[in-house]
N, C-alpha and C positions, 0 to 999 in steps of 0.2 A: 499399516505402513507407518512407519517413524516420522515424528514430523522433523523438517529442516528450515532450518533459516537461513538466509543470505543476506545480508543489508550493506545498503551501500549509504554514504554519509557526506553530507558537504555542508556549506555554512548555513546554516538555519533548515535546514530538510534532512531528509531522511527518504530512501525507498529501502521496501522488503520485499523478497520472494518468501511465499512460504510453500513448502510443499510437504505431500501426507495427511494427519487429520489431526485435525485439531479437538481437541477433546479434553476432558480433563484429568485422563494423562499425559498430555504436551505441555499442562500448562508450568511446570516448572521450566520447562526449556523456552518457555517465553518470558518467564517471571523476571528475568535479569532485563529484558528489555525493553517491558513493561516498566520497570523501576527506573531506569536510566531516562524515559517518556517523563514518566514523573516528575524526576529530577530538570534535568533539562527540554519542555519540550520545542518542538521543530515540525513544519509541515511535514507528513507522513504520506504516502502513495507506497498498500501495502498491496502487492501483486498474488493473488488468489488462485491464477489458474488451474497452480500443480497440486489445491488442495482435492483431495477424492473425499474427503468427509468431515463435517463440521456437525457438532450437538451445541446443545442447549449453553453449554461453557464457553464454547467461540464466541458462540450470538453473543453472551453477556461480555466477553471479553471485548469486542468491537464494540461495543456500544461505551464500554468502560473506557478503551482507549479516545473515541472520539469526544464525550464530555471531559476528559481529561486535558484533552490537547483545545478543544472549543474552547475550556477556562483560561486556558492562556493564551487566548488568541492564534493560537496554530490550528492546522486542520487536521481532517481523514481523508485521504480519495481511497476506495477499495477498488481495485485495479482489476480485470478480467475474472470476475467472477467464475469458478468454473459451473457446468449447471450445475452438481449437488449442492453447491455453496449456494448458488442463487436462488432455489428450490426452497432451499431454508432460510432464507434472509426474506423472499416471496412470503411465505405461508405465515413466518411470525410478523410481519407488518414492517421489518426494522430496515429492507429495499427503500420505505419511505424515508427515515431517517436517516440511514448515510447516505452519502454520496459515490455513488457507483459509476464506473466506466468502463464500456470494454476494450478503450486503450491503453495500454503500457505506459508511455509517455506525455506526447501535448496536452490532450485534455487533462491528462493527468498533473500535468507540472514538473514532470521530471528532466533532469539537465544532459546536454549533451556534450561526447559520446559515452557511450552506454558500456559499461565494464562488464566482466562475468561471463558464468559459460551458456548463460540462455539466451538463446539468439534473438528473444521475442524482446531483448534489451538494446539490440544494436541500431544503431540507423542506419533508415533505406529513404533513399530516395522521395516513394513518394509519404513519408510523414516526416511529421513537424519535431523539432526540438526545442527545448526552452533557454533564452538568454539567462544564465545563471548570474551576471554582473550585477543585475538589481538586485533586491530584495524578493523574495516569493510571490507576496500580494500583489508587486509592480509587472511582475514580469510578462515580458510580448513575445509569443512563437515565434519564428522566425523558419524558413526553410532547411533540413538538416545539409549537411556539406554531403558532396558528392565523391 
């Protein structure tokens, strides 16, 4: 399966979906956003669910983007692992090194409302959203609007 990406972008952050397998033939279609990480980075909250397959080149690629983003003070959250992603993040030890969640948004930091055609992006009721007026670091959940 092809991988895709979706990112959405606001001041100092960043979230992605990625979906497909990442592997290293994806990684050109990640290269341009990798570089732009580089260039500028931003907390990241990268959403995992729709990937079906990750090798040895993902692994290294997360691990790449979080010392990337750690050096400049921004972060990683790896958002809903799907199980093969997590199966492989488990086995090779690097579950210990990032920081994983299996929510979409609060724990994750991501701001609200949620754009896009994945619904696992919208808010409900009963979860949280993030006040995006602060800074990233500063920011307090707050209950999503109804």
């Amino acid at each position: 399966m092809p991988l895709t990406l979706q990112v959405i972008t606001g001041v100092g952050w960043a979230a992605a979906v990625v979906e497909g397998e990442i592997d290293l033939d994806s990684r050109g279609v990640l290269a341009d956003a990798i570089e732009r990480l580089e260039r500028e980075p931003v907390d990241l909250v990268i959403d995992l669910a729709g990937v079906t397959f990750v090798d040895s080149q993902g692994v290294n690629l997360l691990v790449h983007v979080h010392r990337v983003l750690e050096e400049a003070g921004a972060s990683l959250v790896v958002a809903r692992p799907s199980p093969a992603v997590r199966s492989v993040l488990e086995l090779t030890g690097v579950d210990t090194y990032l920081e994983l969640t299996d929510e979409p948004h609060a724990s994750a930091g991501l701001p609200c409302p949620w754009t896009g055609s994945n619904p696992a992006w919208r808010p409900m009721p009963s979860r949280r959203c993030v006040d995006t007026s602060m800074p990233p670091r500063a920011r307090s959940a707050r209950p999503a609007a109804s």
